[in-house]
C-alpha positions in Angstrom: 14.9 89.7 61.3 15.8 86.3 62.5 12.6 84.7 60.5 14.2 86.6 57.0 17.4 85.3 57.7 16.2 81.8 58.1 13.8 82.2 54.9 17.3 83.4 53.3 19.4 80.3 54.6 16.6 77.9 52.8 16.0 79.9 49.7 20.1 79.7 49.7 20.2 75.7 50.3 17.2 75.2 47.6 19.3 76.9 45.3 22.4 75.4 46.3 21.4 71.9 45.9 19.8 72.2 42.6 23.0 73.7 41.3 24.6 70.3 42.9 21.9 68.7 40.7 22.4 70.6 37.7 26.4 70.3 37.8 26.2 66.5 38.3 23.7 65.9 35.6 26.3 68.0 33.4 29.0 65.3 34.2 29.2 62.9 31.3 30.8 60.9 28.7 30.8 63.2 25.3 32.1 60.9 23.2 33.2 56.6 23.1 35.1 55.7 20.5 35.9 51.9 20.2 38.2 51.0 17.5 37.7 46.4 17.4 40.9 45.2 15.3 39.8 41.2 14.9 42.9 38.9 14.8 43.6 36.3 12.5 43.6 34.1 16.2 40.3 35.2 17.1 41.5 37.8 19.4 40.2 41.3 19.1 42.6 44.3 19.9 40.3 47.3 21.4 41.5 50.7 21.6 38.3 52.4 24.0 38.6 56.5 23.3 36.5 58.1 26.2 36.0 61.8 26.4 34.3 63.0 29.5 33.2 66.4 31.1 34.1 66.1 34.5 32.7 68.4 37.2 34.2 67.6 40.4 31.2 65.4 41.4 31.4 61.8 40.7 34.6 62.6 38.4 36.8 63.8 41.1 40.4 61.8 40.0 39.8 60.0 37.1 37.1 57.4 35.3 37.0 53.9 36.3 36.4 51.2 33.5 34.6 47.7 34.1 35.4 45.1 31.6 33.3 41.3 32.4 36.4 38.4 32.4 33.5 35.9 31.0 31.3 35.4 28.1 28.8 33.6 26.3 29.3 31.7 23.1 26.7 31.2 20.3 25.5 27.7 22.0 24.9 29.7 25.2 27.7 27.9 27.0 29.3 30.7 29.9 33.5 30.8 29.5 36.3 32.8 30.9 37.6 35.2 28.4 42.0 35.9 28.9 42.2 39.8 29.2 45.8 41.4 28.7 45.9 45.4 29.6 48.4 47.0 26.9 48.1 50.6 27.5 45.9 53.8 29.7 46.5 57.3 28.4 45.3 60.4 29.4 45.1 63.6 27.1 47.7 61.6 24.8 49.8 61.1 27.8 50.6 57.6 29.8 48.5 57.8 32.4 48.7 56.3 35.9 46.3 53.7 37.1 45.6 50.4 38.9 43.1 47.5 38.7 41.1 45.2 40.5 39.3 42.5 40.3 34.9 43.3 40.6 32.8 40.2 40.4 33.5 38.4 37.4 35.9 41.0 35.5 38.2 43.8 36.1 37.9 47.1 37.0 40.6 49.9 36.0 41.1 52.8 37.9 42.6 55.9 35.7 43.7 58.5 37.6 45.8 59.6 40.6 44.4 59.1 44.1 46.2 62.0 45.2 45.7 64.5 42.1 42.2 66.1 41.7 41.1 67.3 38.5 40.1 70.9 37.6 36.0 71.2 35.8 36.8 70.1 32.0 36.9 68.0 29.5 39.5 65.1 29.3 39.9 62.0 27.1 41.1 58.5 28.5 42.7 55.9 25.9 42.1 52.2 26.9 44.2 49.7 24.7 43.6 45.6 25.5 43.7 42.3 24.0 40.9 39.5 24.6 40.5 36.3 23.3 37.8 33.9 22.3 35.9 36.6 20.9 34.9 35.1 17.4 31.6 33.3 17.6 31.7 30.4 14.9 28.8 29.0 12.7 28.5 26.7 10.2 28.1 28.9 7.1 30.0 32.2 8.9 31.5 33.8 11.4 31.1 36.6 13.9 31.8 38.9 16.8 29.1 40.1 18.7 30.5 43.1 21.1 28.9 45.3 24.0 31.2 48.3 22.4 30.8 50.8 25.5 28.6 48.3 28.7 25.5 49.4 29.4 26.9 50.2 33.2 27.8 53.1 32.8 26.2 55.8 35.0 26.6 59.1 33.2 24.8 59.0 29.7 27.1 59.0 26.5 26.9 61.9 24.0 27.6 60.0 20.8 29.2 56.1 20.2 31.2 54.7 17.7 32.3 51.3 16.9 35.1 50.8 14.3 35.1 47.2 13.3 38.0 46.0 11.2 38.9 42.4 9.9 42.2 40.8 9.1 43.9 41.0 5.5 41.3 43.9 4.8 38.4 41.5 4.8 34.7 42.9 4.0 31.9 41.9 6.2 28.9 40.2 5.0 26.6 41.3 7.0 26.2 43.5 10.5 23.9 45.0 13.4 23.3 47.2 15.7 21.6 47.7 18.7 20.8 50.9 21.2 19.4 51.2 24.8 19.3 49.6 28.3 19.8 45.9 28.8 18.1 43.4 26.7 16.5 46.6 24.3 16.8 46.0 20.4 16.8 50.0 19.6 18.0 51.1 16.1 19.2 54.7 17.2 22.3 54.4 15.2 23.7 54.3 11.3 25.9 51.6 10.2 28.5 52.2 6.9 30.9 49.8 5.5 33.9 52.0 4.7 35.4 51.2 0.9 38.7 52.6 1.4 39.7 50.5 5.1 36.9 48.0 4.5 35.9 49.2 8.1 32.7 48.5 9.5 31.5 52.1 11.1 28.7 52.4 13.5 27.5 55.5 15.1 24.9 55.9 17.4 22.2 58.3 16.1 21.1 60.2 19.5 22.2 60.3 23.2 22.4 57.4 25.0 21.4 57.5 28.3 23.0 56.3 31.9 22.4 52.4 31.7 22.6 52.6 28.4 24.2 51.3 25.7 25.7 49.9 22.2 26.1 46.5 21.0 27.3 45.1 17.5 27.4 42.0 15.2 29.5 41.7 12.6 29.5 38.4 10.3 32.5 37.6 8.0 33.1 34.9 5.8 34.8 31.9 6.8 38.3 31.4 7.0 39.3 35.1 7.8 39.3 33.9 11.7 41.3 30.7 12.3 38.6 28.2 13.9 39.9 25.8 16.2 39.7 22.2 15.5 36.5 20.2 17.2 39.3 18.2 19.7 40.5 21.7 20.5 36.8 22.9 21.1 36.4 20.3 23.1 39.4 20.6 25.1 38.8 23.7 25.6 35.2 23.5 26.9 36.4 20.8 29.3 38.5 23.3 30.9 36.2 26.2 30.8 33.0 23.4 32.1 35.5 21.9 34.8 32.7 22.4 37.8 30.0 20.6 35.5 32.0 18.0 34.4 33.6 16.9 37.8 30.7 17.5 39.4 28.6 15.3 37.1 31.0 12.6 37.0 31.0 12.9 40.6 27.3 12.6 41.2 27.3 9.4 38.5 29.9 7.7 40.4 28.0 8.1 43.9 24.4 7.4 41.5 26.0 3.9 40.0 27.5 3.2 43.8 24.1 3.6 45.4 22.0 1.8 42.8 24.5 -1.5 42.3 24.7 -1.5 46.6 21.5 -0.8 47.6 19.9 -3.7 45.0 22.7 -5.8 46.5 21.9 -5.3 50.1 19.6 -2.4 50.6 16.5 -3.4 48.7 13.5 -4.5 51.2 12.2 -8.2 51.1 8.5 -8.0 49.6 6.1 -7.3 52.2 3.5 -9.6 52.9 -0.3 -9.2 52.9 -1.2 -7.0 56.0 -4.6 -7.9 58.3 -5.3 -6.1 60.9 -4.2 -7.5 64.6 -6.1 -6.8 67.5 -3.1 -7.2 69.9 0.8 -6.2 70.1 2.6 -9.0 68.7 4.3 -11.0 71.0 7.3 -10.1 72.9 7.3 -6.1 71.1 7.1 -3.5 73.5 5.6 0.0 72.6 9.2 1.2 72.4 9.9 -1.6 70.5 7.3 -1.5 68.3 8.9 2.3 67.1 12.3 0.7 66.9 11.1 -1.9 64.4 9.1 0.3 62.4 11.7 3.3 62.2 14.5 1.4 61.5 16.3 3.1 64.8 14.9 5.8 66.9 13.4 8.8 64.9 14.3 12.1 65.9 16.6 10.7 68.9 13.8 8.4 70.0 11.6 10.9 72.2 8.5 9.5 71.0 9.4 5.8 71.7 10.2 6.9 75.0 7.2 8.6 75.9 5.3 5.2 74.6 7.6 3.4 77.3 6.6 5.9 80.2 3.0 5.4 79.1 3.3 1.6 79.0 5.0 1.7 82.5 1.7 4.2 83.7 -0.5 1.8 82.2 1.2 -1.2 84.2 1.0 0.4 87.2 5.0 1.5 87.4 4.7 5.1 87.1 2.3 7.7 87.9 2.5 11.5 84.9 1.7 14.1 86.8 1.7 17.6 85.3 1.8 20.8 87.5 2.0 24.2 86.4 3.2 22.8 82.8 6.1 20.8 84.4 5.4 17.0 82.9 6.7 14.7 86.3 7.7 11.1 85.9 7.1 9.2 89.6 7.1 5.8 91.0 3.9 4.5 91.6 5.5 2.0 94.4 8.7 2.4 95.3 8.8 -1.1 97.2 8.7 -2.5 94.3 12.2 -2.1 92.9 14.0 -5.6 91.5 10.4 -5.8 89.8 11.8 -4.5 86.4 13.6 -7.4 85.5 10.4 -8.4 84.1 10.3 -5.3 82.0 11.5 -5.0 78.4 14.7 -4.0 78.5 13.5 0.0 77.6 10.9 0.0 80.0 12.8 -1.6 82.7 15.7 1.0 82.3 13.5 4.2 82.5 11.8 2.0 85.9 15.2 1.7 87.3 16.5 5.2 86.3 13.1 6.8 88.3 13.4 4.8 91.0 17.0 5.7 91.1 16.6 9.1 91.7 14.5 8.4 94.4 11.0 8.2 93.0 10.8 11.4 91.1 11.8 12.9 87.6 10.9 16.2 86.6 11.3 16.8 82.7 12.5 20.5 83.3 15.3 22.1 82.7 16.8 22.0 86.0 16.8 18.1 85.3 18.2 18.2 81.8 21.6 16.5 82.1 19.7 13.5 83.8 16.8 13.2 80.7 19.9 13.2 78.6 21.2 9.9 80.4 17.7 8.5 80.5 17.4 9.1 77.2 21.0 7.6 76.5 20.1 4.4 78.9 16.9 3.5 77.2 18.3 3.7 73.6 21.1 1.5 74.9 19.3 -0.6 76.2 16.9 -1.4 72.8 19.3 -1.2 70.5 21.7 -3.2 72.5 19.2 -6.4 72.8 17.9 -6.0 68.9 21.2 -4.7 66.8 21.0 -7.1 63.3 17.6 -8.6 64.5 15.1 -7.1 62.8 17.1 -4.9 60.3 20.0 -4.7 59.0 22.1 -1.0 58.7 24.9 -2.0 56.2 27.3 0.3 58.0 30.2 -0.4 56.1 28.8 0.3 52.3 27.2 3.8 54.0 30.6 4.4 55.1 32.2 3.8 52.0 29.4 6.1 50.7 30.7 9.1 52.5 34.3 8.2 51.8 33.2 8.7 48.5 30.8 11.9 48.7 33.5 13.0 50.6 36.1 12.7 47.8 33.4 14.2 45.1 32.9 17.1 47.0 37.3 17.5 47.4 37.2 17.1 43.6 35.1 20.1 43.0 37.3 22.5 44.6 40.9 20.6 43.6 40.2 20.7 39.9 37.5 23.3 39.9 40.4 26.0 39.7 37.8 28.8 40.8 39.1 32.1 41.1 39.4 33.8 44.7 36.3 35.7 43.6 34.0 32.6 42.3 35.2 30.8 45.6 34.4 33.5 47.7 30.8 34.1 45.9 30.2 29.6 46.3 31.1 29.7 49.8 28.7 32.3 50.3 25.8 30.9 48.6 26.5 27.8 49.7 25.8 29.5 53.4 22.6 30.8 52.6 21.8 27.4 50.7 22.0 25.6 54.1 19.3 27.9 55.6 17.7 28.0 52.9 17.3 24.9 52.9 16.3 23.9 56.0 13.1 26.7 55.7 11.9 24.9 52.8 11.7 21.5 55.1 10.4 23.6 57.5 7.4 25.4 55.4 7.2 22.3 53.5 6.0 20.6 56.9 3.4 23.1 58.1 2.4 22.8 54.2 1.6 18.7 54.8 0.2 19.1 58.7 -3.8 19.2 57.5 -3.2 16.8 55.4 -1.4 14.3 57.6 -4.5 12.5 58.2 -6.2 13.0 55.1 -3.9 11.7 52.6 -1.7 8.2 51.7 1.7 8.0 52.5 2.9 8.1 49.1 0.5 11.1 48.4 2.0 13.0 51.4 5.4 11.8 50.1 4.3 13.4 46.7 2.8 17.2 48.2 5.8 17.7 50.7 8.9 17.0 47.7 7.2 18.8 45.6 6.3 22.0 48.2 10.0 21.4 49.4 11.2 21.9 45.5 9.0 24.5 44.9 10.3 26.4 47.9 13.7 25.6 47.5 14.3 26.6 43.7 12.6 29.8 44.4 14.7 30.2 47.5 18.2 29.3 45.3 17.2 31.6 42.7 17.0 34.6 45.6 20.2 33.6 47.1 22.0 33.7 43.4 20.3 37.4 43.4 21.7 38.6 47.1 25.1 36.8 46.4 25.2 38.9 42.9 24.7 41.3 45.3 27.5 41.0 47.7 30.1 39.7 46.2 29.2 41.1 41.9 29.3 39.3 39.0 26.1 37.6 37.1 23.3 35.7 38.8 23.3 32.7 37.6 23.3 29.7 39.8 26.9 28.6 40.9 27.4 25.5 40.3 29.6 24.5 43.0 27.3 24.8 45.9 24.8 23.3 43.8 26.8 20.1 43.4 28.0 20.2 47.1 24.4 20.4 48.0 23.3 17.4 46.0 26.0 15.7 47.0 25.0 16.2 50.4 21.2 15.0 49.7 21.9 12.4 48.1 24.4 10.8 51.0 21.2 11.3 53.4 18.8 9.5 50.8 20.7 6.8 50.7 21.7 6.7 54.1 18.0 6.0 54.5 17.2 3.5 52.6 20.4 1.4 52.4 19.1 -0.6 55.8 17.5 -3.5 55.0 14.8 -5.7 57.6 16.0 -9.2 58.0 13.0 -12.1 57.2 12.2 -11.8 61.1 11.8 -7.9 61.0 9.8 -8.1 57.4 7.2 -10.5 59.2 7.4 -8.6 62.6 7.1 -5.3 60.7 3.9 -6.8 58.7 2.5 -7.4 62.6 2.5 -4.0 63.8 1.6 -2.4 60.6 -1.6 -4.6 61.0 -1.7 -3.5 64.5 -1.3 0.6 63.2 -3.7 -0.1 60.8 -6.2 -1.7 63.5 -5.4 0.8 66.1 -6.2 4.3 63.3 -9.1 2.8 60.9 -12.5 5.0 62.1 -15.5 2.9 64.3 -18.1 2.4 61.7 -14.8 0.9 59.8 -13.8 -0.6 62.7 -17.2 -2.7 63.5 -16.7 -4.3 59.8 -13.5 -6.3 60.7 -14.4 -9.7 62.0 -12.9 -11.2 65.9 -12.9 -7.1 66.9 -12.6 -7.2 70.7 -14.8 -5.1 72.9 -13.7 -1.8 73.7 -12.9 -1.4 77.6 -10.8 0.9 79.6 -8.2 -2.3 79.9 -8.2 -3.0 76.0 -7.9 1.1 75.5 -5.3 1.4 77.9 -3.4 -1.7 76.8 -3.0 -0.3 73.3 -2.6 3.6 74.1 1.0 3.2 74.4 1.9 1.1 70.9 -0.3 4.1 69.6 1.7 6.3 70.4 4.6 4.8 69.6 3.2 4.7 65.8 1.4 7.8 65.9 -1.6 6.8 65.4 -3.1 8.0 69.0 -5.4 10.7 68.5 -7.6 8.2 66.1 -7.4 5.1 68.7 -8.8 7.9 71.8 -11.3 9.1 69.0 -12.5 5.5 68.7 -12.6 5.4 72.9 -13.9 8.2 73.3 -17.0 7.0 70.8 -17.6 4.0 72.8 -17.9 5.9 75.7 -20.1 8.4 74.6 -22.4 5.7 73.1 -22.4 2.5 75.4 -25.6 2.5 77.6 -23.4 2.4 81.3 -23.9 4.8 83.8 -22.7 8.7 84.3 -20.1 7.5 86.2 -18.5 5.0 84.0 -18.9 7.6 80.6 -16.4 9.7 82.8 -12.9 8.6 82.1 -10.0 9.7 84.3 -6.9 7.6 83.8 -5.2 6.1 87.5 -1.7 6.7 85.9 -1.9 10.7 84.7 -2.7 13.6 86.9 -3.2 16.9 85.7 -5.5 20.1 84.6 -5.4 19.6 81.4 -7.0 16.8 81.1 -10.8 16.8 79.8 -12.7 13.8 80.1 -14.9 15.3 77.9 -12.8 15.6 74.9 -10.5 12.4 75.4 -9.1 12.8 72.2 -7.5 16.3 72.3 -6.4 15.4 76.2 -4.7 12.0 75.4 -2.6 14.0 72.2 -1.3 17.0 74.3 -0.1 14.5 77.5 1.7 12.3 74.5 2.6 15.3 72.0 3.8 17.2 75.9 5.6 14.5 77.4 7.8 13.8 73.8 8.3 18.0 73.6 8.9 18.2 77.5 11.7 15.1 77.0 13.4 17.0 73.9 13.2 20.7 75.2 14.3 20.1 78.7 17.9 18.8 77.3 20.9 21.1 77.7 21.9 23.8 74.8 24.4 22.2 73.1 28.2 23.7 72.8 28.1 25.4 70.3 22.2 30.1 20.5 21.4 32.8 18.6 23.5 35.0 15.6 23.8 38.6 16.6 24.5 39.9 13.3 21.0 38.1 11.4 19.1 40.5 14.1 18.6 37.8 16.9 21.0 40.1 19.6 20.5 43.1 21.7 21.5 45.8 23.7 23.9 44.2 26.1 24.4 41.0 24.9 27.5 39.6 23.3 31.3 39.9 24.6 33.0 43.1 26.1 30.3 45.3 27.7 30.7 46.3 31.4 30.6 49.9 32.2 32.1 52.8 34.7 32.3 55.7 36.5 34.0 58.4 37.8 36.1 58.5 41.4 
């Protein structure tokens, strides 16, 4: 009995939700008229009839009506169109209703939230005014118009557009076009009446949901009245306002940053570089990366760790690493006072150790203290060699944000964007920024393999144009979500756009408005001899002339400025070969550094070992800081379904 039942229950549901099915299905739009009066201004006066079954189902109040607030014109250019509401009827009656903006148009609601409607048929009346609506050529003009959207979800019994011109005019020539988006169907007939002069096209079969029907109509010239080219141009001023300050913007900061940096920011020729077998004289490790960087890259870890190995090297310190903890310790603590005859970077990290009585853990228990290091031995650099070996130009990079500053304020003073357009540019804009920084991101692991394989200006080449690839796919997909989110088209906003390279091309020039004085051009000539020395391969390395022996001393010497220009693993891959191959005893092929103590390292693979302890001690330093606080015509058969002005679509609610 209880097993019938059930069977009953189910056989009951089938049923009941394919008569749910069936009644929504029957819910649609019988009939849309659209009567198109063209004004003598250009304006067209629609008058949308719309007779709909309703069921109860999605038609529950009334029909809502989308109509886009921007267009297209014939050179492809995207405007704001002005959109005045004159009338909604119901069944021949004024009919209540309210609107809001969706996107990039408005959507009327016809109806009564509080009155349901009864199964039947009922006919809505739309009656508004839009302008710029006349497309103009050079031998005719036009008005290409999305009669019913093709947004609509129910499908549309039959459509008919009613075209008529001023003064009774006859058009020259028209079109028609039937299906979803972007279709060029002919499912319709197209008559020119000969007692209104009325252009009269009806669709020829059922149109389904997401369909829909667009039409041209040429007209000979003078029946519209064309604005003059200063109006034109006036008036795509106003309608471009984003591209044109944001262009002029960009041109000003582009003349700024060209006429500065060739004043002050352009490097002094670089010499001929020869490879030096030693550290020039007087330039630490830390030193060295100061020179070549310009400042400390990326906070100045790396420089750092060349300094702690420079100090292990001397004898100062001792790297011990324990269960994956990198520790910093004194080698001899009687021996404090002795850094005074340290560079300044080293001798600050000495007296910082010894300070803390011998012993510095880089963990995170100690990560208030690495930030002071940190702080003290980039003090200490920068405060001995500020304007010595380069020059920053601090005041024409400040006047450079000043200015990007003021381009950016532009944009959104005389941008004059809608709540809606603002709202959708702040939004993209937020997604830009991660998007953004992915595409460095990927754009890295991209260039790793090739790191040692390839030029700098070929890895310059492979990692912009990886990061562009990246990035222009990853705008395109933000435009889509946005679209999304907030409605409206997905095109690119500008705004972010501009904002964005704006704010790329402040950090260009930010690095490359510094400038070496004649004593950092020579000096940086010295190391890059010395980089070029320390990273060629051995059989390359046996060709230069004066090459001294390789030793344990000479290896050791040189680790540290290796590091510091990150060119370590080929200077231990050059070691490591001499020891492999030098006829000395077992004992002396083993190498175990005095000054590191630790697991991990493999005096059999000298190379790998000596990269992890200086990639480690770098990622130990940064990781063990505290979290911060935190043109076409329509009517000469180049259109299609969709395309032109009006369009849109609805719905029931």
């Amino acid at each position: 009995m209880t097993c019938c039942r059930s069977l009953k229950l189910l056989l009951f549901a089938v049923a009941a939700l394919f008569w749910t099915v069936g009644a929504q299905a029957d819910e649609r739009i019988l009939k849309f008229l659209s009567d198109i009066e063209v004004m003598e201004d250009g304006h067209l006066r629609v008058t949308e009839t719309i007779s709909v079954r309703a069921e109860g189902n999605e038609i529950k109040r009334g029909i809502f009506r989308d109509i886009p607030l921007r267009a297209k014109d014939a050179d492809g250019w995207t405007h704001d169109v002005g959109f005045e509401l004159l009338s909604v009827h119901q069944d021949g009656k004024n009919a209540r209703y309210f609107t809001r903006r969706n996107g990039d148009g408005i959507r009327i609601y016809i109806g009564d939230e509080s009155v349901f409607l009864k199964p039947g048929t009922y006919t809505y009346a739309i009656t508004y005014v839009m302008d710029r609506q006349v497309r103009f050529f050079l031998d005719y003009d036009e008005v290409y118009w999305n009669v019913t959207g093709n947004e609509w979800i129910f499908p549309i019994g039959e459509a008919v557009a009613r075209i008529s011109l001023p003064h009774s005019a006859k058009a020259t020539e028209w079109a028609g076009y039937t299906g979803g988006y972007g279709d060029a169907g002919t499912a319709y007939v197209a008559e020119l009446d000969p007692v209104t002069s009325e252009v009269v096209i009806t669709t020829t079969s059922p149109l389904g949901a997401y369909e829909g029907l667009t039409i041209a109509v040429a007209f000979p010239k003078g029946v519209a009245v064309e604005p003059s080219d200063q109006e034109k141009f006036l008036t795509w001023l106003q309608d471009q306002r984003v591209l044109v300050v944001g262009s002029i913007g960009l041109a000003v900061l582009m003349l700024y940053y060209l006429v500065t940096w060739l004043a002050v920011g352009r490097d002094r020729k670089k010499g001929v570089v020869f490879p030096r077998f030693k550290a020039p004289e007087g330039v630490s490790p830390a030193l060295a990366s100061y020179i070549v960087e310009r400042g400390f890259s990326g906070t100045g870890w790396t420089a750092l760790s060349a300094a702690c190995l420079s100090l292990a090297a001397k004898g100062y310190l001792t790297l011990t690493k324990d269960d994956d903890v990198m520790v910093l310790q004194s080698a001899d603590t009687s021996r404090s006072g002795s850094h005074k005859r340290l560079p300044n970077g080293e001798a600050a990290i000495e007296a910082f150790v010894t300070g803390r009585g011998g012993s510095l853990a880089l963990d995170k228990k100690n990560g208030e203290a690495i930030k002071t290091l940190g702080e003290k031995f980039r003090s200490a650099i920068a405060g001995e060699n500020r304007g010595v070996f380069f020059i920053t130009n601090g005041w024409y990079l400040f006047a450079a944000f000043v200015l990007s500053v003021m381009a950016i304020a532009s944009l959104f003073v005389f941008g004059n964007l809608s709540d809606e357009q603002l709202e959708r540019s702040l939004l993209f804009g937020f997604f830009s920024v991660f998007s953004t920084a992915l595409s460095f991101a990927l754009a890295h692991l991209v260039l790793m393999p090739f790191k040692s394989t390839l030029s700098e200006a070929a890895r310059d080449v492979l990692f912009w144009t990886v990061f562009a690839a990246i990035a222009v796919g990853g705008l395109y997909l933000i435009s889509l979500l946005t679209a999304l989110i907030v409605g409206g088209g997905s095109e690119l906003p500008l705004l972010p756009l501009f904002v964005l390279a704006i704010v790329v091309l402040f950090i260009f020039y930010a690095n490359h408005i510094d400038a070496p004085t004649a004593e950092g051009r020579s000096m940086m000539s010295e190391i890059e001899g010395l980089k070029l020395y320390l990273s060629v391969a051995e059989k390359d390395r046996l060709n230069m002339s004066g090459v001294p022996e390789m030793s344990v001393v000479h290896f050791e010497a040189l680790l540290p400025y290796a590091v510091a220009l990150g060119v370590e693993e080929p200077w231990a891959e050059s070691f490591q070969h001499w020891l492999t191959s030098a006829t000395q005893s077992n004992e002396n092929r083993d190498y175990h550094p005095t000054w590191y103590s630790g697991r991990d390292f493999n005096s059999r693979d000298i190379t790998r070992s000596i990269g992890q302890t200086a990639t480690a001690m770098a990622g130990s330093f940064q990781s063990s800081l505290p979290v911060p606080k935190s043109s076409s015509s329509g009517s000469s058969g180049g259109g299609s379904s969709g395309g032109g002005g009006g369009g849109g679509g609805g719905g029931g609610w």
